[in-house]
C-alpha positions in Angstrom: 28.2 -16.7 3.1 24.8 -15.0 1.9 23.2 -12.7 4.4 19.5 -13.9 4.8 17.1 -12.7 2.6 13.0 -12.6 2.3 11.4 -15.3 0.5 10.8 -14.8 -3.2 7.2 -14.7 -2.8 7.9 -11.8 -0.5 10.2 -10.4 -2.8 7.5 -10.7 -5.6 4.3 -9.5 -3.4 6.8 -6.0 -2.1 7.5 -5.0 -5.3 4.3 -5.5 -7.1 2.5 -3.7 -4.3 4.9 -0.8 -4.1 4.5 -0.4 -8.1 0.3 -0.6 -7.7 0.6 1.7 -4.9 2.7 4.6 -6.8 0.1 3.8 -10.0 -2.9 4.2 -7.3 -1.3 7.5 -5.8 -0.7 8.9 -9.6 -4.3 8.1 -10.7 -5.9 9.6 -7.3 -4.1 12.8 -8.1 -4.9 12.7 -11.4 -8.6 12.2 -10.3 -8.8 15.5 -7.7 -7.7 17.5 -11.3 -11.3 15.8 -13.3 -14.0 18.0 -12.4 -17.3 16.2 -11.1 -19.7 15.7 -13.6 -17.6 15.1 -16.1 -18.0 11.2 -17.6 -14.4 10.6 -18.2 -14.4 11.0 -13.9 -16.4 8.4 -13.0 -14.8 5.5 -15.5 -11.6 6.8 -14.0 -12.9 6.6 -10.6 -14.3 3.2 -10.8 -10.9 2.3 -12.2 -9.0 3.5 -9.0 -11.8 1.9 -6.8 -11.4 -1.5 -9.4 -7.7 -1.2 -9.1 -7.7 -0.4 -4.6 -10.2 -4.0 -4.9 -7.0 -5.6 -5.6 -4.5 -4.1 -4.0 -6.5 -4.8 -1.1 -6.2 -8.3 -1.7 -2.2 -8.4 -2.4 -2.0 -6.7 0.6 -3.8 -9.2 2.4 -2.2 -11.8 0.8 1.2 -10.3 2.0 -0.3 -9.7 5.8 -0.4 -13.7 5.4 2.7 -14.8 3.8 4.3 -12.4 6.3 2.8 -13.9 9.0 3.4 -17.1 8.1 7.0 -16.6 7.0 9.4 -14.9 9.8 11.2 -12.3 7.7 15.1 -12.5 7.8 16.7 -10.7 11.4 18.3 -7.5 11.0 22.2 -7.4 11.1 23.0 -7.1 14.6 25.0 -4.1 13.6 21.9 -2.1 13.5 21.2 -0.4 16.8 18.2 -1.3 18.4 16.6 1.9 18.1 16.5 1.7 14.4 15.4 -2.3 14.5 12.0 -0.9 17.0 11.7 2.0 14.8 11.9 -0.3 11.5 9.2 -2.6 13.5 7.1 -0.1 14.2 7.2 1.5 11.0 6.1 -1.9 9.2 3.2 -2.5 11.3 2.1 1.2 10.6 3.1 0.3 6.8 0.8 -2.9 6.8 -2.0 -1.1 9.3 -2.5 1.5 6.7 -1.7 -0.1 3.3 -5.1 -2.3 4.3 -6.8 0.9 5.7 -6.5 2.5 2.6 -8.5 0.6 -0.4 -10.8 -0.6 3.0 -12.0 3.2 3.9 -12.4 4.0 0.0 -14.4 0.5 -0.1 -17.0 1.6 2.3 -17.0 5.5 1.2 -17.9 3.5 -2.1 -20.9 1.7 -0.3 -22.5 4.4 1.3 -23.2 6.4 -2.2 -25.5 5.9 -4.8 -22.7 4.4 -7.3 -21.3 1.8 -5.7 -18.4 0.0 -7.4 -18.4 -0.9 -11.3 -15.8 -3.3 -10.9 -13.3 -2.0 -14.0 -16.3 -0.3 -15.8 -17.8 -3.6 -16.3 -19.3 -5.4 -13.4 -21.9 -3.7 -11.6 -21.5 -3.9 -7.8 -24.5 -2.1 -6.0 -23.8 -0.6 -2.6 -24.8 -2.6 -0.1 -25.3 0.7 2.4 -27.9 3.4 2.2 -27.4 6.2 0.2 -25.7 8.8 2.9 -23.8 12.1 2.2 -22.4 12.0 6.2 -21.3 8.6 5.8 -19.6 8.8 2.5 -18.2 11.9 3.4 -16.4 10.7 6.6 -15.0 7.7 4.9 -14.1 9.4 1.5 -11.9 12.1 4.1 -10.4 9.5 6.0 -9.3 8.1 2.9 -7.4 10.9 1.5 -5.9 11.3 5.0 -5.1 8.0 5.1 -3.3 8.3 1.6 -1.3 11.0 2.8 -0.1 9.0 6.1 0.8 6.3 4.2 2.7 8.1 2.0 4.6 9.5 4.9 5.1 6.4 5.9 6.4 5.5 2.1 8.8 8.4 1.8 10.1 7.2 5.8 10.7 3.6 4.4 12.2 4.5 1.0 14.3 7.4 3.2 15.6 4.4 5.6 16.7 2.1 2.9 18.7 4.7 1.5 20.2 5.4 5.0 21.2 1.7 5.1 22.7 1.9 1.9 24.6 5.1 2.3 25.5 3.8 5.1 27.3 0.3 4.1 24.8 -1.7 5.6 23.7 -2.6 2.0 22.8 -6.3 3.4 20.0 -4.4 4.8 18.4 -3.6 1.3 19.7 -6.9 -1.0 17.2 -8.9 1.7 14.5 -7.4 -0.7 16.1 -7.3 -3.7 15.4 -10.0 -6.5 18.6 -12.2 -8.0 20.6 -10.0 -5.3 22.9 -11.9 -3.2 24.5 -10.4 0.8 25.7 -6.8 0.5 28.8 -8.2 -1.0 
């Protein structure tokens, strides 16, 4: 019998925000090397800001479908500590994946740029032009980035546990055209 597994839409919304995420972290880096100033910066920018938009909304969409759709039990073969600490770990996951493109949204709001929705669409700020404000926001954004990375590197770390481990049922819930840990 197949262990239970996560819904394909869960499957599909995982996957594609874990591949955006490691394309946002790439291009952020990439960004802190661009001196300011320069003009490639700011259609790069407004590309990670363009690109965070829409994360933003998977994630959301995600925080809904999860919400809506009880994700498969863990074997009972786990101990609890690991189930609280996988629990806990999620929440802090989902907590700061919609922190993220959020803070960088309002640093966004509260300079005199704005958004230009992929170097197109012009979206004013809707704040006052305000160094303070920006710069709060902008810094709890990159600290924010680095949590959730932590948090990343922890999740990745633990599904490699669970394989190494022979509780491979543990990572084929997630896995597309996977079947139990068989």
């Amino acid at each position: 019998m197949d262990a239970p597994r996560y819904t394909r839409v869960a499957m599909l919304l995982h996957w594609l925000i874990a591949l955006c995420l490691v394309g946002q972290f790439v291009l952020g880096w990439y960004l802190e090397s661009i001196p300011r100033g320069v003009p490639d910066r700011s259609y790069f920018v407004n590309i990670h800001k363009s690109t965070g938009m829409l994360i933003g909304l998977l994630i959301l969409a995600r925080i809904g479908w999860r919400l809506t759709h009880r994700p498969p039990a863990l074997p009972r073969s786990i101990p609890t500590w690991q189930q609280k600490a996988a629990s806990t770990t999620h929440f802090l996951l989902y907590f700061f994946m919609l922190m993220l493109p959020l803070t960088g949204y309002i640093a966004s709001n509260f300079s005199k740029w704005g958004v230009k929705f992929f170097n197109t669409i012009e979206m004013p700020p809707w704040g006052v032009e305000d160094k303070a404000i920006y710069a709060f926001f902008n810094q709890l954004h990159g600290l924010i980035s680095w949590i959730l990375l932590c948090l990343i590197i922890l999740h990745v770390l633990a599904a490699v546990s669970h394989l190494v481990s022979g509780h491979r049922e543990v990572i084929h819930r997630m896995l597309p055209g996977s079947s139990s840990g068989r």
